[in-house]
C-alpha positions in Angstrom: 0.0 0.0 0.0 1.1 3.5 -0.8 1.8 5.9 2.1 2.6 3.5 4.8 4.9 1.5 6.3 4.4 -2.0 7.6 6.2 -3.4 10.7 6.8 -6.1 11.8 9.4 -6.7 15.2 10.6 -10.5 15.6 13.7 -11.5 17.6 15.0 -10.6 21.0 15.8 -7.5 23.1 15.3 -3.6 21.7 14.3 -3.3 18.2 14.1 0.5 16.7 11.3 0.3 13.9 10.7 4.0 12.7 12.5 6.9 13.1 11.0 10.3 12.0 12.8 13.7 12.9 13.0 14.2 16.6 11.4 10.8 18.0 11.5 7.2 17.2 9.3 3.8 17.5 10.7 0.9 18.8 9.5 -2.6 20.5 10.8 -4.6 23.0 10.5 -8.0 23.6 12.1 -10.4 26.0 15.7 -10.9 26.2 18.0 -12.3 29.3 18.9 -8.1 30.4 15.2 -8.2 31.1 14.3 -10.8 33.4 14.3 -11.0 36.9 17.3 -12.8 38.0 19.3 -10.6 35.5 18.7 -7.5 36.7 21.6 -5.5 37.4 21.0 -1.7 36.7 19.1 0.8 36.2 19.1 4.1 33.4 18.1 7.5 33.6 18.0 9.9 29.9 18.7 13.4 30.7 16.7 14.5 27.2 13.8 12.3 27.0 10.9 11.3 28.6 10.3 7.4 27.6 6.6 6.2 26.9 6.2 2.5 27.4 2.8 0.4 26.2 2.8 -3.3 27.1 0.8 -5.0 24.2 1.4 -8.9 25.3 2.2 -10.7 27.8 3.8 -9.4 31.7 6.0 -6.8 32.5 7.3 -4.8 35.4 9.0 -0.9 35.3 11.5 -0.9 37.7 11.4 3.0 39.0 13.8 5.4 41.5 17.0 4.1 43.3 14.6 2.5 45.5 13.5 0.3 43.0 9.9 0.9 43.4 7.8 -1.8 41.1 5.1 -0.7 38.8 2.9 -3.7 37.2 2.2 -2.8 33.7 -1.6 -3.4 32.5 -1.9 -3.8 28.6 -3.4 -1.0 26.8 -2.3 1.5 29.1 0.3 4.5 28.7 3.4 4.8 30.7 5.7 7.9 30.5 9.2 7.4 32.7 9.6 11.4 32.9 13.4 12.6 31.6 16.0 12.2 34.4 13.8 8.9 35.9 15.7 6.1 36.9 13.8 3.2 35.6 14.1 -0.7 34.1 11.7 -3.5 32.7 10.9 -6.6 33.5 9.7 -8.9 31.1 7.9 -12.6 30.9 9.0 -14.5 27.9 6.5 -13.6 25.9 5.7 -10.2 26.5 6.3 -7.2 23.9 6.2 -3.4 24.9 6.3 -0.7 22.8 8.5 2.5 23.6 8.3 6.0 21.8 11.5 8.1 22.9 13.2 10.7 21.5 15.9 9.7 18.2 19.2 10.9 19.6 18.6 9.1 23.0 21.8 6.5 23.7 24.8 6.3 25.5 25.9 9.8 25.3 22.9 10.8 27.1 21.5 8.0 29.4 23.2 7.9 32.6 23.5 4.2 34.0 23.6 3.2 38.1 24.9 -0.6 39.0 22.7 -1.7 41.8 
């Protein structure tokens, strides 16, 4: 079809999908840095807030140094404000998607080993 793009996010871990000017679209699905046992650290983008929307299965945000639990209900919006230390938890066949600004990575997410 003419005029728009069709997706379609297989495999592990963070996938980027679409990227247009400022912001991009990208899904996540389960992969070993986001289970349970795993779970070593948490990330914080100075830039950015980060919108999460669980679509299937479980998943958990992980949010402040306290590392406060959030259950995740399907269908519903979550945005980790900008400077929010935060993770996610995912069951094996869960898959979120996350809107964020383009230009967020390394250079502007700040990490914290628990």
């Amino acid at each position: 079809m003419e005029g728009v793009e069709i997706l379609n996010a297989s495999g592990e871990g963070y996938q980027p999908q679409v990227h247009f000017e400022a912001w991009r679209v990208a899904m996540i699905r389960y992969a070993e840095r986001f289970d349970r046992v795993n779970f070593y650290r948490l990330e914080r983008h100075h830039l950015t807030d980060e919108v999460f929307v669980l679509l299937e299965g479980k998943a958990v945000l992980i949010l402040g140094k306290e590392c406060e639990e959030c259950r995740m209900e399907a269908g519903r919006i979550y945005n980790v404000k900008k400077d929010v230390w935060h993770h996610i938890l995912l069951s094996r066949d869960a898959s979120v998607l996350v809107v964020e600004n383009d230009d967020t990575g390394p250079e502007n997410t700040e990490y914290h080993t628990l």
